[in-house]
N, C-alpha and C positions, 0 to 999 in steps of 0.2 A: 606630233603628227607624223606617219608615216611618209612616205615616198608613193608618188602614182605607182598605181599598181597596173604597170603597163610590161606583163610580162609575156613573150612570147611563147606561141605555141609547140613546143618542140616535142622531136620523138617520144623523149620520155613522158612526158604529160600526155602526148598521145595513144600511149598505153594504156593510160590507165584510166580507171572511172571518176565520171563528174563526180563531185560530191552535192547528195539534196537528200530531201528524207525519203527518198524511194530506192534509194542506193545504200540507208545506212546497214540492211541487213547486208549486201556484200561487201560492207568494209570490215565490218564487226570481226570477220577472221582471219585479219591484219592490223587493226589500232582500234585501242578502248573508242566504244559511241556513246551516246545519251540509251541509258534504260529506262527513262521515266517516259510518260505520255506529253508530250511540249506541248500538245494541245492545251491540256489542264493548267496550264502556268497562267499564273493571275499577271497582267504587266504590272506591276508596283514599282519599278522602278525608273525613271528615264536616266539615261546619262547623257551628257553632253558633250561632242563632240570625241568621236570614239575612233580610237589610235592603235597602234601595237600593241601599245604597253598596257590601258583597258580591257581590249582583250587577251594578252596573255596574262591579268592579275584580277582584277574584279571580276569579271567574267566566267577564271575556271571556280572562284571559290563562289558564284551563287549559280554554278555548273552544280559544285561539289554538293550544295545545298540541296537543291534538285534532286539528284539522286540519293541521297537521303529521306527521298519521298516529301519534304517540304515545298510543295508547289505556289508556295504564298508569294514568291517574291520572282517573277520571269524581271528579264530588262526589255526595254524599248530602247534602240541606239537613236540619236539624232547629232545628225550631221549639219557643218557652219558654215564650209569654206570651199570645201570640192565634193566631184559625185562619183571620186573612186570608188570610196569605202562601199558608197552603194550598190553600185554596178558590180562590185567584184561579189557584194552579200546576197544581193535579192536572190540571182540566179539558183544561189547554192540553199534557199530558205533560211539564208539567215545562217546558216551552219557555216565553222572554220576549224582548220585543226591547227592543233598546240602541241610541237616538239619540242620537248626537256631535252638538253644535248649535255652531256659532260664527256669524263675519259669512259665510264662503262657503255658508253652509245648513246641513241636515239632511243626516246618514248614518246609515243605520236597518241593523241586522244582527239575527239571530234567534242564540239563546243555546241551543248543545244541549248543556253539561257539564253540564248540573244534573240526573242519573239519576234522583232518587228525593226525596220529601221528608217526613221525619214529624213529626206535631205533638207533642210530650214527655209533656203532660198526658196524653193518648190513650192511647197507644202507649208508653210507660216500656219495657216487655221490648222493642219493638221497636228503639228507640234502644239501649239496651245491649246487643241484640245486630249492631248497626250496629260499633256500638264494640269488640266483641271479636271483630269477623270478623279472622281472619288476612289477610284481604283493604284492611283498614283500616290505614295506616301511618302516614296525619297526621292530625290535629283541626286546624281554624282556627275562630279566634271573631272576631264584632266583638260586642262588649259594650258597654258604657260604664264609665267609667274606678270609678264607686262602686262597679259588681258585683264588683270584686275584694278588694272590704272587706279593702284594705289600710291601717294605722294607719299615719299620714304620720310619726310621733315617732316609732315601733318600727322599721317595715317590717314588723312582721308582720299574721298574719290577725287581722280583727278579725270572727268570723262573727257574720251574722243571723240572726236566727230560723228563716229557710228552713234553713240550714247545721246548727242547731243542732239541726232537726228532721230533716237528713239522718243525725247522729252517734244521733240515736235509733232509728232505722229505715233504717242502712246499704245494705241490699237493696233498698230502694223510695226510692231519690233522685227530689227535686222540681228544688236547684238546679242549674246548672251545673257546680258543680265536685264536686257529689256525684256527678253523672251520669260525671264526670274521675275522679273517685277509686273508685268500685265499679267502673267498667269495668278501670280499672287493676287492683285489687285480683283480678279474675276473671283477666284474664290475666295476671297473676303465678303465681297457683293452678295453671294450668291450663297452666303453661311455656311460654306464646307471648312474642314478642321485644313491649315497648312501642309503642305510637303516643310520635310528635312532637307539642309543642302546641306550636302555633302562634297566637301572638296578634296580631290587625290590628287594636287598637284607638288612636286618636288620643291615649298616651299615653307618657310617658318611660321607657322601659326596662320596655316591656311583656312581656316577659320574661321578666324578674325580678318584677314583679308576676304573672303566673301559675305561675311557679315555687314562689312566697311561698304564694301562694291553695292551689295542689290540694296543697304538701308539708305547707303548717300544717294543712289540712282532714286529711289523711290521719294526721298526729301525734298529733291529738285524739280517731283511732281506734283508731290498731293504731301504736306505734313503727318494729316493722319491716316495715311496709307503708311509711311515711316512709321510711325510709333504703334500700327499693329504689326507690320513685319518682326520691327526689334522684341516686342511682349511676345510671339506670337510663333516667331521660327525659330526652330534649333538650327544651328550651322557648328556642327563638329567639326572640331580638327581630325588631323589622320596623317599617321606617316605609313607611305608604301614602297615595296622595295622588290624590284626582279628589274635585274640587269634585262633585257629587250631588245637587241639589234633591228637592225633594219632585216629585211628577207629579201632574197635573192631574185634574179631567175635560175641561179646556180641551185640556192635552197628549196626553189618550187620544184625543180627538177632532180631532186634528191629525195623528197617526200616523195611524186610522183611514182620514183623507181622501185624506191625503198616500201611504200606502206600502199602502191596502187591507187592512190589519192589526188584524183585531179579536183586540187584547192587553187580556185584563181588568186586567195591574198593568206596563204598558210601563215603564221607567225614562228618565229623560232626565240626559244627563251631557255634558261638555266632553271636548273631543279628545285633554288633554293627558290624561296618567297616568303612576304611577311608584311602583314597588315595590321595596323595600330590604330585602335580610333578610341574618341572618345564617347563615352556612354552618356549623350543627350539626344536624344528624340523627341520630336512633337508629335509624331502620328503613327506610334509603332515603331519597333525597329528588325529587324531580321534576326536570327537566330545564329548569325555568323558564328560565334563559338565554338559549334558545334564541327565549324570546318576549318579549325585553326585560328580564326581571327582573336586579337587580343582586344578587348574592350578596357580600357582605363579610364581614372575621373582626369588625367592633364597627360596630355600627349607630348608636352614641349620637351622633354630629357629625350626622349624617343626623335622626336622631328630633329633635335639639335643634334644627338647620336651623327643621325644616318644624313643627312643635310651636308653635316662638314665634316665630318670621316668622308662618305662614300664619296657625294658629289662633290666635294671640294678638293680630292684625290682624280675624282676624273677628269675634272676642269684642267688642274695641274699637268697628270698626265698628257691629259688631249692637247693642250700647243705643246708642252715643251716635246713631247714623245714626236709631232707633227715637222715641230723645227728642227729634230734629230734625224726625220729622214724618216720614220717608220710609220704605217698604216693601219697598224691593229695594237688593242693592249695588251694581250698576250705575247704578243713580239717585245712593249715596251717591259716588260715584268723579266725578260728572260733578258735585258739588257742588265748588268753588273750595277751598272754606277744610278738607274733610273730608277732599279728596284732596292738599292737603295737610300734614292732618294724619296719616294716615299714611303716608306718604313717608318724612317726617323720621321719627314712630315707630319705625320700622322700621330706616333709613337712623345711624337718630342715637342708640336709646336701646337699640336691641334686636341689632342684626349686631356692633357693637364686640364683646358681650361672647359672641359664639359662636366656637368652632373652627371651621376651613372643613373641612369635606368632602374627600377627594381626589378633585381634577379639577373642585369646582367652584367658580365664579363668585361670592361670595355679590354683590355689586350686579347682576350679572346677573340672580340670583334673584332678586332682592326686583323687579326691574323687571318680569319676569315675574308676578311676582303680581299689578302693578299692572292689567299686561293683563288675566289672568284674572278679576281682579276686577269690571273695565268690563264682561266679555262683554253686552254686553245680549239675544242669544241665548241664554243662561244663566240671566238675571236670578233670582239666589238671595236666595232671602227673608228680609228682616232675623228675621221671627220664628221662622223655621227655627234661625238663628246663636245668638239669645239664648235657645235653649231650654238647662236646667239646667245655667246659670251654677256652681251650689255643685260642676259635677264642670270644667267648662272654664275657669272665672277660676282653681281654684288649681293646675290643671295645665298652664296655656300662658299667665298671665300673670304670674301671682305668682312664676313663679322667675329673669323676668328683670326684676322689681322688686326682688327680692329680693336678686339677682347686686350689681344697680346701687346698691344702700344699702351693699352690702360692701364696694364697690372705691371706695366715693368720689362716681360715674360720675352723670350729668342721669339725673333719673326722674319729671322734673316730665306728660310727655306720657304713663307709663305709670300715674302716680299719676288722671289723667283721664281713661283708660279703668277704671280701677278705680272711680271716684266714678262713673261713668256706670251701671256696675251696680247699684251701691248706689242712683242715684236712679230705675232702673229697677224696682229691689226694691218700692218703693213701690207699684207696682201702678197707676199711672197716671202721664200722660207730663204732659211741661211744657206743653200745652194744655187738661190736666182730662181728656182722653179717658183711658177704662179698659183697662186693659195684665193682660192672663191672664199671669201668671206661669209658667211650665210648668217646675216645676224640682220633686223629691221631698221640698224641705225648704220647700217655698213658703212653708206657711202661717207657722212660725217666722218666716223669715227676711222676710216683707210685713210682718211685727207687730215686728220691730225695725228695718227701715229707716223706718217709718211713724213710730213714737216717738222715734226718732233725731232728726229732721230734718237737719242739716244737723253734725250729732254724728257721726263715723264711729264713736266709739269702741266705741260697743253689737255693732254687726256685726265690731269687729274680734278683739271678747274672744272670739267663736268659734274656738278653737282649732283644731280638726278642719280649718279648711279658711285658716287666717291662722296659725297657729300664733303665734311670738313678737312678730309684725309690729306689735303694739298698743303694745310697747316701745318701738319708731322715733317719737321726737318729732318728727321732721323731716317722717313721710311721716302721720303726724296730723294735724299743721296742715298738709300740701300737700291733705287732701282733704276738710279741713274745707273748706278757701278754695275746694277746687273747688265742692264742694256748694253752697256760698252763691252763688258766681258762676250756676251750672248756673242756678238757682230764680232767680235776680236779672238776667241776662243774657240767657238762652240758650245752645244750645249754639254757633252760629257764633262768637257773639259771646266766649263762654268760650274757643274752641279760639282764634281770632286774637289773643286777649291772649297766649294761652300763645305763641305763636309766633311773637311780633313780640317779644316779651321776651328772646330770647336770638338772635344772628341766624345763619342757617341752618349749622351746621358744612358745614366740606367733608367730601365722605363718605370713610370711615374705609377704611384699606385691608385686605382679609380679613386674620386669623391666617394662615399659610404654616401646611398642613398639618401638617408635625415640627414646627412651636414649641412648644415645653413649656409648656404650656397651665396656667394657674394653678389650683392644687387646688379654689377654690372655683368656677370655670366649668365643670370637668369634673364636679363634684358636682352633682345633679337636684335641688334644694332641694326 
């Protein structure tokens, strides 16, 4: 989720022109617009709950769509939680622009797939009838990995209160996946063919996690409502990838100067991007292809890829880069001993134990992240990374700790990105300066790294998000001794013990696609 878009009106934006579709011919000769007719865009798609990172990624590729004259697939956005995203869209029709930033400069483009957008709380009948148009064929969501209140022991649904209160008053859904499950339920009723769910969240066989979420929601109300969901929906996986910072009022005001674009919530994103899903549909599927997207029959080499490479690299980075003192990752990359330290992370404790992909490079990749990470026209903010560690340390680091306690395999450099959270938990860095926590289980988990000190064991009896891991005598004492060092050291001086202590591996050569890839690597701990 973004940041309220609560940006002030300053000279520069007072230059320039609103952005709406009566303005797009005088933007047109300063930043690429929509050439298609937006009228003619069919909504075929809803997404759910729509952020930066949706529209700087979904968004420009069924943009890209669009102008390739395919009008079959417009989006509908719908909102869950606040009425920025709306307030900042309606005005502008729905329209936002999209700056690509590297070393060659800015590329600004205006975004017309996004038709229509409702806020949930508002409008309930209006969003379910979004969702039962015969004109609707997919949902995409980007959530966060907790909204799927899946039980990491089970796989099954573990519903909140929201959910529980949806099972009370089925016809007036609040959550997300109530809003999934009575849409469904109505067009069952009502003989129309399913929507596709489609999930784009930063999570391992997200998929099967919303398959888990709308089939147990739906179990808990009607059985054979379950058992035509499970026969009845496809829920693809998909790994998605565009780095995304937060936007400014500095960056609105930089658009504004630069491209004469008064955008109330612009986004700013990197060049690269990449979209992986897997090729099941129940009611059509788009023609993505045609715009880049990679369609595969198993997306999991890909999710596990980019999951624990990238984000398990940013986790790392974002406390310990946080507890060195620095505020951006381009700053942490340009430090000696951090961009060392992930190098080897990556290179040494994390690619060994992955599948390659077909056709790709895994040292190729990791050296690319390295770049991406430098962008200093990007410059993404460490307190962006370290937000709600309790859903990203045990989804993209923990299971290639986890891999590495099983096979034997060094996990002294992932054991230190793990202590780095823990003494970020504390709520203040190794200077005394105070660190806001932003995670939903803060206030617990500040009040046992606090009493901890240099104890891992309190934070690690949390099962829900460490599960057996408390058992590992080895990775105990690896993060007691980090801790003490962190508090007694620093972080440089902590990470260059660890990395002069074992000397640099040569880097590992990828898995060969066919290798029979051992049970517990293809398992998502």
């Amino acid at each position: 989720m973004d940041q309220p878009a609560t940006f002030p009106a300053t000279s520069a934006v007072l230059d320039a022109v609103a952005l709406c579709d009566q303005t797009l011919s005088l933007h047109a000769t300063r930043v690429r617009v929509p050439t298609y007719d937006r009228a003619s865009l069919t909504p075929a798609v809803v997404h759910l709950s729509v952020g930066g990172f949706h529209r700087a990624h979904q968004l420009v590729y069924f943009d890209d769509l669009a102008e390739q004259g395919c009008s079959d697939w417009g989006v509908v956005g719908v909102g869950l939680h606040t009425v920025t995203m709306r307030d900042a869209l309606a005005p502008q029709d729905h329209l936002f622009t999209v700056v690509e930033r590297d070393g060659d400069g800015d590329r600004a483009r205006v975004i017309g797939a996004l038709v229509d957008y409702h806020f949930a709380p508002d409008s309930p009948e209006a969003v379910l009838a979004r969702l039962t148009d015969d004109r609707t064929r997919l949902v995409t969501m980007t959530l966060t990995g907790t909204a799927y209140r899946i039980d990491p022991r089970t796989g099954e649904l573990d519903p909140d209160e929201e959910m529980l209160a949806d099972l009370a008053d089925p016809h007036s859904p609040s959550s997300v996946f109530g809003y999934l499950v009575e849409a469904l339920d109505r067009r069952r009723r009502a003989g129309q063919r399913p929507f596709t769910v489609l999930s784009c969240d930063n999570m391992e066989h997200n998929g099967r996690a919303a398959r888990a979420a709308v089939v147990g929601l739906a179990r808990l109300r009607d059985e054979v409502l379950a058992r035509w969901i499970a026969d009845s929906v496809s829920f693809p996986s998909s790994m998605v990838d565009r780095i995304t910072p937060w936007t400014s009022t500095a960056d609105r005001d930089d658009i504004a100067r630069t491209f004469g674009v008064d955008d109330r919530w612009p986004v700013i994103t990197e060049a690269f991007s990449q979209w992986i899903v897997e090729d099941d549909f129940c009611n059509g599927r788009p023609p993505l292809e045609d715009v880049g997207v990679g369609f595969v029959a198993d997306v999991t080499r890909h999710q596990l890829m980019k999951t624990r490479l990238l984000n398990g690299s940013h986790s790392a980075l974002g406390y310990l880069g946080h507890l060195a003192g620095l505020d951006r990752i381009d700053e942490v990359m340009d430090d000696e001993v951090l961009r060392e330290y992930v190098t080897r992370l990556m290179a040494e404790e994390i690619a060994p134990l992955l599948p390659r992909p077909a056709g790709i490079d895994l040292a190729a990749y990791q050296q690319t992240l390295l770049e991406r990470f430098a962008n200093p026209a990007i410059g993404d903010r460490l307190e962006r990374l370290c937000r709600r560690g309790s859903s990203k340390v045990p989804d993209h680091l923990l299971p290639s700790l986890r891999a590495a306690l099983e096979q034997g395999r060094p996990f002294e450099l992932l054991a230190l990105a793990v202590a780095g959270w823990f003494r970020y938990l504390r709520g203040v860095d190794l200077a005394g300066r105070p660190i806001e926590v932003e995670d939903e289980h803060a206030e617990r988990l500040t009040q046992l790294a606090r009493a901890a000190g240099s104890d891992p064991r309190p934070l690690l009896a949390e099962r829900s998000l460490f599960g057996d891991l408390a058992d590992e005598p080895h990775l105990v004492e690896a993060l007691a001794s980090a801790l003490q060092r962190l508090d007694r050291d620093g972080v440089r001086a902590t990470l260059a013990t660890a990395l002069r202590a074992r000397p640099a591996a040569r880097r590992p050569a990828a898995l060969a696609v066919d290798d029979d890839v051992p049970a517990a690597q293809e398992q998502l701990a």
